[in-house]
C-alpha positions as CSV (number, residue, x, y, z in Angstrom):
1,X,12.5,32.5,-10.1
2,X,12.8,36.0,-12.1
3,X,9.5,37.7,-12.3
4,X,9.7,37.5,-15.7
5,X,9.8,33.7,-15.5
6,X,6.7,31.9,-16.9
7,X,6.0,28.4,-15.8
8,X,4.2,25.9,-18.4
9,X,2.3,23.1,-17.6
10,X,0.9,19.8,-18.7
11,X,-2.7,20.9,-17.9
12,X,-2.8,23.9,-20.1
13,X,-2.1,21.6,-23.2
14,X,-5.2,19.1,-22.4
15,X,-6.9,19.0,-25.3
16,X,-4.8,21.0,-27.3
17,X,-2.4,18.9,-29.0
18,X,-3.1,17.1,-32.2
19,X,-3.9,13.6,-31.5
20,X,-1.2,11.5,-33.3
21,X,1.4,13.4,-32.8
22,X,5.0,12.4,-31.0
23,X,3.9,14.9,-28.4
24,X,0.4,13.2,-27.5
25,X,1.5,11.3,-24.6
26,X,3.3,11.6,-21.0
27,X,6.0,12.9,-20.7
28,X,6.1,14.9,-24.0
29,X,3.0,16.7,-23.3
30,X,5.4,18.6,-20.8
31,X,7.9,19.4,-23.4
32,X,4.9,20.7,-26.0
33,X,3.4,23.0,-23.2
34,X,6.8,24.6,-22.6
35,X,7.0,24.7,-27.1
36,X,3.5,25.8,-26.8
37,X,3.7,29.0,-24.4
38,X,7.6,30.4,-25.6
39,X,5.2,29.9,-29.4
40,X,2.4,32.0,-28.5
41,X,4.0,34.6,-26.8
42,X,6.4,35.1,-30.0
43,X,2.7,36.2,-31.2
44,X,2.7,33.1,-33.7
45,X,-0.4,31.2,-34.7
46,X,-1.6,28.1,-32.6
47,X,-2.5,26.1,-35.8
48,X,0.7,26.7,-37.1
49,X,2.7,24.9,-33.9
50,X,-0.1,22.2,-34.6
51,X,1.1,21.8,-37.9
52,X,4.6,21.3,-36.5
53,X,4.2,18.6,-34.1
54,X,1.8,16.4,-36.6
55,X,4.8,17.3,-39.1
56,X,7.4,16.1,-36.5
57,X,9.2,12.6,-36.5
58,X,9.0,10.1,-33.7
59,X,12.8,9.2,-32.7
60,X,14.2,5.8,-32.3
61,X,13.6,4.2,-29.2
62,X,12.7,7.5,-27.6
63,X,8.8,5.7,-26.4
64,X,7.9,4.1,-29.7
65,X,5.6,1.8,-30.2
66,X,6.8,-1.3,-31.9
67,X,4.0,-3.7,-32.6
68,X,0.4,-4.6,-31.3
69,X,-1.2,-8.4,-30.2
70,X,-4.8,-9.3,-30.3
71,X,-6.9,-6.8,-30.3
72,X,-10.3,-7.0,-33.2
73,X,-12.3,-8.1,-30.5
74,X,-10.1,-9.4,-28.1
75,X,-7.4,-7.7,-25.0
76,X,-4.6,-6.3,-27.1
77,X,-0.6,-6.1,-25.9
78,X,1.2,-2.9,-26.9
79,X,4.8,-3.1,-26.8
80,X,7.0,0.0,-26.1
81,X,10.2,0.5,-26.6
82,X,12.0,3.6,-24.4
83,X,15.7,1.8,-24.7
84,X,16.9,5.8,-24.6
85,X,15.3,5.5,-20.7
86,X,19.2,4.8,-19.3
87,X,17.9,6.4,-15.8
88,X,15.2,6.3,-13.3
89,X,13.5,9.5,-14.3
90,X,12.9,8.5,-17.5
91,X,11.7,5.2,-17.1
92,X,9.0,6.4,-14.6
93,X,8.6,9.1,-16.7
94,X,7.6,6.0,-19.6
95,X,5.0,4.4,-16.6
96,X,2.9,7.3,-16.3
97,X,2.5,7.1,-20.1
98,X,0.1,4.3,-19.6
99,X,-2.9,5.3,-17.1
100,X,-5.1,2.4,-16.7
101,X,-3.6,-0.4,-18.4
102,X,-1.6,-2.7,-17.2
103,X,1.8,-2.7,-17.4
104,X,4.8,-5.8,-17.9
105,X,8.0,-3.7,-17.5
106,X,11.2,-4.8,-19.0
107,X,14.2,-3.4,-17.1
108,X,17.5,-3.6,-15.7
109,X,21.2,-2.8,-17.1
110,X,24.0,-1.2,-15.7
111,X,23.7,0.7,-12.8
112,X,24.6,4.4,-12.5
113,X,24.2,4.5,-8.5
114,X,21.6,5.8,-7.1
115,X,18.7,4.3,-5.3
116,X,17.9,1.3,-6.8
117,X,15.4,0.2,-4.1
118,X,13.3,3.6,-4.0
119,X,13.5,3.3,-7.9
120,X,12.2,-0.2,-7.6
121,X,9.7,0.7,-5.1
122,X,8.6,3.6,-7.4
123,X,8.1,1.2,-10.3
124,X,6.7,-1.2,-8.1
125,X,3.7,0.5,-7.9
126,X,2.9,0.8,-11.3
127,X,3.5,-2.5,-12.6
128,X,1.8,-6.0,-13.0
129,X,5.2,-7.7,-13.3
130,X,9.2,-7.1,-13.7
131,X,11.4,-8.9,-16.3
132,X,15.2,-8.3,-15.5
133,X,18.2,-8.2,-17.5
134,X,21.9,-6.7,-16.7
135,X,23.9,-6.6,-13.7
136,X,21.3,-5.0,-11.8
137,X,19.0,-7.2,-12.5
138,X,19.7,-9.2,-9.0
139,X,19.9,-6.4,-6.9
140,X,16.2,-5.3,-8.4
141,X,14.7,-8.6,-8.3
142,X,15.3,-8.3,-4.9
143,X,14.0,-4.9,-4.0
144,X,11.0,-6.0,-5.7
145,X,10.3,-8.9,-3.9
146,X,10.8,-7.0,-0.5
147,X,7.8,-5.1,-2.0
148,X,5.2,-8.1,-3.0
149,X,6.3,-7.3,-6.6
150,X,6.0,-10.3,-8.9
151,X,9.9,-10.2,-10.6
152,X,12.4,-12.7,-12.6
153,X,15.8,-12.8,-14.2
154,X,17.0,-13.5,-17.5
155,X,20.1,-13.6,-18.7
156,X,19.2,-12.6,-22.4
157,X,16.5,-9.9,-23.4
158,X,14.7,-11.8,-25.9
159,X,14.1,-14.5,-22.8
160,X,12.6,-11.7,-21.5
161,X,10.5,-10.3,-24.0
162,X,8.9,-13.5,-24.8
163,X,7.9,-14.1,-20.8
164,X,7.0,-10.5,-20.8
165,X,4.2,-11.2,-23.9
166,X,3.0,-14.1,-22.3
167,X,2.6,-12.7,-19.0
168,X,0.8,-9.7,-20.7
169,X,-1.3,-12.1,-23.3
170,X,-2.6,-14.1,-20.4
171,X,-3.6,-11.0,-18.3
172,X,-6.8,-10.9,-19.8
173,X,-7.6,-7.0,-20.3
174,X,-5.6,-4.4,-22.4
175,X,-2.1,-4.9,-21.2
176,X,1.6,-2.5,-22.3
177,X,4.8,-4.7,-23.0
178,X,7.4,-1.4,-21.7
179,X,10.6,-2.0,-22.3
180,X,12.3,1.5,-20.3
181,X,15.5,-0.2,-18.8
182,X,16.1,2.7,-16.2
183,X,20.1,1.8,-16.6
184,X,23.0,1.7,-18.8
185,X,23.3,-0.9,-21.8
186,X,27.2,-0.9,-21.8
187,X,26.8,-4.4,-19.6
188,X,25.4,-6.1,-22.8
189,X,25.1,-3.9,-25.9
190,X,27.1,-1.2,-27.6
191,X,25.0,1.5,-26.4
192,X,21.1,1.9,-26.2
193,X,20.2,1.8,-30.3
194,X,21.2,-1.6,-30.3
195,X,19.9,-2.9,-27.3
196,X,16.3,-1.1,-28.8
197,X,17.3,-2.8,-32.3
198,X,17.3,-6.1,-30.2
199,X,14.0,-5.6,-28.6
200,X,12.5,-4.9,-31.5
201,X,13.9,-8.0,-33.1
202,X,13.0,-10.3,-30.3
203,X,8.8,-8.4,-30.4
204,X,8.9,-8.6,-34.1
205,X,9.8,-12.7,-33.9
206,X,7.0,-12.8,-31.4
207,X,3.9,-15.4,-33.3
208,X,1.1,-13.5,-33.8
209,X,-2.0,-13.8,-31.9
210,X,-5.7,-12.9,-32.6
């Protein structure tokens, strides 16, 4: 690199960006470190770049949180929708989102090439479960399984977003519904806004639970 280069990182933002905002979680806090240090060296005022990122709006099925289970009391189920995720990085990018909880990942689509085993072997280790949809969703049901990974097919995604909640209902503990397909959505939508539309539609006919 030039040695005028500087490098930001996610540590030098811990504890520096305003809960509730769009960049509070993995991976964002990468992309607010990088906003954060170009920011201060323009001699600007920190509280200022605060003010932008509580002031700036969460995108479409860019890691947004679509609805909550349980909880008052009782485990809760997040579920996530990253439907922009159309490639391995990003999806595991969406894992590490979630330290500690576990996860019920909703994947699968059409494939780009690529690895699909090390991608499923990478996911693998993160997850509880896997709920496949897509043309891939074979050939990762199987790389799973050569891994001790719990997975299934379905040939619709609502199938497997209602499998998904119960999996992640029964699990007894704080528990993420992610839906970060890791592949195209030409095999079954239009593009990724609908097939994020769809998920959301199939978590929002979800019966509540408390």
């Amino acid at each position: 690199l030039p040695p005028w280069t500087q490098v930001a990182t996610r540590a030098e933002v811990e504890g520096k960006i305003p809960p509730g905002s769009v960049f509070a979680p993995f991976p964002q806090a990468e992309n607010y470190a990088l906003a954060r240090r170009f920011w201060l060296s323009c001699g600007f005022r920190e509280k200022d770049l605060e003010a932008a990122a509580l002031a700036f709006p969460a995108r479409e099925h860019r890691l947004e949180k679509v609805r909550v289970l349980g909880g008052t009391g009782a485990p809760s189920v997040e579920f996530w929708d990253d439907s922009k995720g159309t490639n391995f990085h990003a999806a595991l990018a969406a894992l590490e989102t979630f330290p500690g909880k576990k996860i019920f990942w909703i994947g699968g689509g059409l494939g780009k090439g690529g690895d699909v085993a090390g991608f499923a072997k990478k996911v693998g280790a993160k997850i509880e479960r896997a709920f496949l949809i897509g043309r891939t969703a074979e050939e990762l049901r199987a790389a799973f399984a050569a891994n001790g990974v719990p997975a299934e097919r379905f040939p619709q995604l609502s199938g497997a977003v209602a499998a998904a909640a119960r999996a992640a209902l029964a699990a007894g503990t704080d528990a993420v519904v992610l839906f970060s397909p890791g592949f195209a959505s030409f095999d079954m939508f239009s593009g990724y806004a609908e097939r994020g539309a769809r998920f959301a539609q199939c978590v929002n006919s979800l019966a509540d639970v408390r």
